[in-house]
C-alpha positions, -999 to +999 in steps of 0.1 A: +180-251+531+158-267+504+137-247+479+109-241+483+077-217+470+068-189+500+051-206+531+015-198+529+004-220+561+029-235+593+023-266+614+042-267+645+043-291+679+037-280+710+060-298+732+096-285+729+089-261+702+064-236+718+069-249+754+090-271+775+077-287+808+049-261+809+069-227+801+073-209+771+107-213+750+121-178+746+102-161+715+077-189+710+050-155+724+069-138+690+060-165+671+028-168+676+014-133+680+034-126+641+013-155+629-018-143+642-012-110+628+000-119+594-032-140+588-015-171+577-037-203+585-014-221+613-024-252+637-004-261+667+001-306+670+004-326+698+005-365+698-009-363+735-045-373+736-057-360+769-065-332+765-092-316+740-084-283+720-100-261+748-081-273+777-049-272+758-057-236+746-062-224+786-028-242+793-012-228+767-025-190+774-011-200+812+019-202+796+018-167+781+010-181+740-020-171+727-036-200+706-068-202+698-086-237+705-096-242+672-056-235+661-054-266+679-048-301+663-045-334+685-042-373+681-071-377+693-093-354+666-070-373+639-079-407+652-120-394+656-115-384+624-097-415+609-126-435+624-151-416+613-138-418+574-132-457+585-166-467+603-191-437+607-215-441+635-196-471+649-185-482+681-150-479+701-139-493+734-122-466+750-090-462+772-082-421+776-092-393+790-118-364+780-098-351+746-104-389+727-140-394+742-150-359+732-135-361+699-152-395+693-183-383+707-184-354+680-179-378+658-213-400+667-195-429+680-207-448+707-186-454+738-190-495+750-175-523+760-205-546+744-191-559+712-175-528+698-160-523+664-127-508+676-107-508+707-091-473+706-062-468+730-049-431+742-030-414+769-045-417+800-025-403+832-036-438+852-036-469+826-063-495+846-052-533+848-087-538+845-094-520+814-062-530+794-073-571+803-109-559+791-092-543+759-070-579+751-102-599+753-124-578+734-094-577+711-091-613+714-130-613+705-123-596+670-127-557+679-101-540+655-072-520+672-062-486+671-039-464+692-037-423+689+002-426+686+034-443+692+050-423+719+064-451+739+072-426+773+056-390+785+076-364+807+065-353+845+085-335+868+094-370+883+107-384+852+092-403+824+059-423+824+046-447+803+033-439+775+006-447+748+028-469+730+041-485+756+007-497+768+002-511+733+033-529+732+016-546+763-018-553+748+004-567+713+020-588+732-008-606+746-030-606+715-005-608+689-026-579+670-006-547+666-028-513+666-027-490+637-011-458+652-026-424+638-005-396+656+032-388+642+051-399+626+017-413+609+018-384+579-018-390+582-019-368+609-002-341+590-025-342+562-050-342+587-046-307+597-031-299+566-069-307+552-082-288+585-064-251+571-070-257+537-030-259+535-013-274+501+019-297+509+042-272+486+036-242+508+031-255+540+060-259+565+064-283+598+084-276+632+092-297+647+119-308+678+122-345+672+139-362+640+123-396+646+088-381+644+083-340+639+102-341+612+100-378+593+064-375+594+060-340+577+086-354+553+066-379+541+036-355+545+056-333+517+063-305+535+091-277+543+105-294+576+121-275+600+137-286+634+140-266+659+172-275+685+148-267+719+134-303+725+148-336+723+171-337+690+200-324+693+225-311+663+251-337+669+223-361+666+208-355+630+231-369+607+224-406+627+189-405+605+188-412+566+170-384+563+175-345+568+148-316+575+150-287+552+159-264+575+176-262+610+172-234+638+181-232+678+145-222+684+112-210+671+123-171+679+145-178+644+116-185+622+099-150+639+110-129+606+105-160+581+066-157+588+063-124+569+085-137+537 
């Protein structure tokens, strides 16, 4: 376990560190409710666009964890945000759901397909032919391209579905133009919500379930990394990377006692 100064704020993903195809892991309740309690600033991040703060709070509270909405930190805010710092009051053409085009409307952008300044690509649960061919020709037409993260597959209870970066492998291919991805491992994002909580990098720590993301990006980011063994990387699997996290637990119900440290 690296060194580090007492953890003041925690970042943490959602997807198989709190829960796992909709239900809670074992003590991620624990986890959440010591956090609340001990008053340490902490925001929950998820690469999935979809889905804006609120929504993901009522499916998380379905799921037995209370978080509150604005404990909530998504690609799509980072990528309104990113645009905002980029273009204020510009103009994106849009494929996703309600949690990009709200975060972009907060923003002041303007939703079009006339001539916009950005083509921005999320996770939609239906990609269109017909908008991905209008995205490759306003692309073609000189509109810039960004995409709320890399994720190249989703899960559903059928199996996997493609993903955001998949879809923009698709539109690269035909334009020759590849997006600028904001989500993970993007350490953008982390400093993102790290900015959000007023966190600093030397007393801030990530969870994370995935080496190739989770835990490279809040690397890079600076911070304590911690992988958790509930998702997709498993133990035998982390020596494969060049790099390690700082510290590594079966689940978030270890981490419980490290919140009031």
């Amino acid at each position: 376990m690296t060194q580090r100064k007492r953890i003041d704020s925690w970042l943490s993903d959602m997807d198989g560190v709190l829960v796992h195809e909709g239900r809670p892991i074992p003590g991620a309740d624990e986890f959440i409710k010591r956090l609340s309690e001990s008053g340490k600033k902490f925001r929950v991040l998820t690469n999935n666009s979809i889905y804006t703060q609120r929504d993901l709070s009522v499916r998380l509270a379905g799921a037995g964890l209370a978080v509150p909405a604005d404990s909530i930190w998504t690609s799509a805010l980072a990528t309104a945000q990113f645009l905002d710092d980029q273009r204020a009051g510009g103009s994106a053409y849009v494929i996703g759901e309600s949690g990009l085009t709200t975060a972009l409307h907060q923003v002041g952008y303007i939703l079009t397909d006339l001539d916009p300044d950005y083509v921005v690509l999320g996770e939609t649960r239906t990609y269109s032919f017909t908008q991905i061919t209008r995205a490759i020709r306003l692309i073609e037409g000189g509109a810039r391209f960004i995409a709320t993260n890399p994720d190249p597959v989703g899960p559903s209870t059928e199996g996997s579905l493609p993903a955001c970066g998949a879809v923009a492998a698709l539109i690269t291919k035909a334009t020759g133009v590849e997006p600028y991805f904001v989500g993970k491992p993007n350490p953008r994002m982390m400093r993102s919500a790290l900015n959000e909580i007023e966190g600093h990098s030397e007393t801030t720590a990530m969870i994370g379930d995935r080496m190739d993301t989770d835990i490279v990006c809040g690397m890079e980011a600076g911070l304590f990394t911690i992988l958790v063994l509930t998702g997709v990387t498993q133990r035998d699997q982390i020596d494969r990377f060049p790099f390690r996290p700082s510290l590594v637990v079966d689940s978030v119900a270890d981490l419980i006692d490290l919140v009031s440290t």
